[in-house]
C-alpha positions in Angstrom: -11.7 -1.8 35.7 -14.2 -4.5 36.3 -14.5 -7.3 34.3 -11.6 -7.0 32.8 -8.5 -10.1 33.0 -5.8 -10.8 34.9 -3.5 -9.7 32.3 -5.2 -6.5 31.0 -5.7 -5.0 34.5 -1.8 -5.8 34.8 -0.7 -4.2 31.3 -3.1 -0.9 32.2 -0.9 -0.4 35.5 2.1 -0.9 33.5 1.1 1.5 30.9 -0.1 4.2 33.8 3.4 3.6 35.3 5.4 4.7 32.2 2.9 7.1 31.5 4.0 8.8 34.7 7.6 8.3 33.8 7.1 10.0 30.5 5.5 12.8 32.3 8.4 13.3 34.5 11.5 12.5 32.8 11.9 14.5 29.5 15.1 12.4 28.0 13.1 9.3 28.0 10.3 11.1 26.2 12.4 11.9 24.0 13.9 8.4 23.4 10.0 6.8 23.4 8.9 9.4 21.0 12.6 8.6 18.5 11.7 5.0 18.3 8.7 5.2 17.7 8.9 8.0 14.5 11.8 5.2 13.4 9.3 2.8 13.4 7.0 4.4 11.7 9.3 5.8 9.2 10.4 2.4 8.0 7.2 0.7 8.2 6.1 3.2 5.9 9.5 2.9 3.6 9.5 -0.9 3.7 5.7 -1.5 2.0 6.6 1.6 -0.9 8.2 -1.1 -3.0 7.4 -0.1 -6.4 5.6 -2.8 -8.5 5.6 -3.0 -11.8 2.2 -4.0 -13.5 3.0 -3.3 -16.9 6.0 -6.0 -16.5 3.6 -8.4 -14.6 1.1 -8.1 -17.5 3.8 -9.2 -20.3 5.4 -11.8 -18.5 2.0 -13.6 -16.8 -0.8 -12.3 -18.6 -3.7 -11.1 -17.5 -4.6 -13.9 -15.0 -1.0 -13.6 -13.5 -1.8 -10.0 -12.9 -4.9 -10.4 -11.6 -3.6 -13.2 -9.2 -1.0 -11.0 -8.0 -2.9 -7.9 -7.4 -5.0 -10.3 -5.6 -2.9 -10.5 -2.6 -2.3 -6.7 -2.4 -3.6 -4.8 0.5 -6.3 -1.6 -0.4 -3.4 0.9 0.3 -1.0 -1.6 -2.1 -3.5 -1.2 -4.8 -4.2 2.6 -3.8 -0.4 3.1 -4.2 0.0 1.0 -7.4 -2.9 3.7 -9.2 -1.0 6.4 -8.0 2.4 5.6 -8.9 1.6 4.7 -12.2 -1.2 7.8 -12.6 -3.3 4.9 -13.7 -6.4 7.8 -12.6 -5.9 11.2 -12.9 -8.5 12.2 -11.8 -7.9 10.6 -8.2 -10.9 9.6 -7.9 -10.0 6.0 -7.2 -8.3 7.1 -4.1 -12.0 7.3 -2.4 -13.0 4.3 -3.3 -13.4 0.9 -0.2 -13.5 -1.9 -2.9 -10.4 -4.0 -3.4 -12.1 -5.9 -6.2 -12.8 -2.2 -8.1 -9.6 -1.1 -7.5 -7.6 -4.2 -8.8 -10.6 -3.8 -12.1 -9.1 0.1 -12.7 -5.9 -1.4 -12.7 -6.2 -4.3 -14.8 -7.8 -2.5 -17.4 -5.7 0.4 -17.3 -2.8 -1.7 -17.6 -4.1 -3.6 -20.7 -5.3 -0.5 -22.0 -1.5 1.4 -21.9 0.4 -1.7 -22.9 -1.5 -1.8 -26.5 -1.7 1.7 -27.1 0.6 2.2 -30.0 0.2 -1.2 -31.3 -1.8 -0.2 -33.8 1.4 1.8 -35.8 3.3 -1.0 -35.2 0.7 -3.4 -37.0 0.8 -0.6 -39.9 4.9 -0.8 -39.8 5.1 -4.5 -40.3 2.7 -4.4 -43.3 4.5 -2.0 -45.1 7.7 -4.0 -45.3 
């Protein structure tokens, strides 16, 4: 353990002391291993809010989308493709790049909320 501090050498013990108690006392195993799947459970639940681009898009345009998705984390952005199937083919899923991701989404967006304008351009001429 050499050349580590003060306070790491004092949190290993600490952690080699519970360890031990883990080992040897199955109820607070139990209790540990509880929390901890809580934890994780609604960490997980509490980032899956559902974001609507599509709303985003009409209300701010396409700079207030962009600034938003902006401050999204790569799983945020991951999530957004996928709850919207904004790439079938899952392909974004791979991808490292927050900018490329925010991009697919962007121009997906655009792309979906015009799609059908086109009838509706036809419509309003014919009256």
């Amino acid at each position: 353990m050499s050349g580590l501090t003060k306070d790491q050498k004092k949190l290993a013990t600490i952690l080699r002391m519970l360890a031990e108690e883990i080992e040897s006392d199955r109820g607070l195993a139990e209790k540990i291993y509880t929390r901890l799947e809580k934890h994780e459970f609604s960490r997980r639940h509490e980032s899956q809010v559902s974001v609507d681009v599509f709303q985003i898009l009409a209300k701010e345009g396409n700079k207030g989308l962009l600034e938003f998705l902006d401050t999204l984390e790569l799983d945020e952005l991951k999530r957004i493709i996928s709850e919207h199937r904004l790439d079938p083919s899952g392909l974004s899923l791979k991808w490292r790049k927050r900018q490329r991701l925010i991009e697919l989404i962007v121009e997906r967006t655009r792309s979906r909320s015009v799609h059908g304008d086109v009838f509706m351009k036809q419509k309003e001429n014919s009256t």
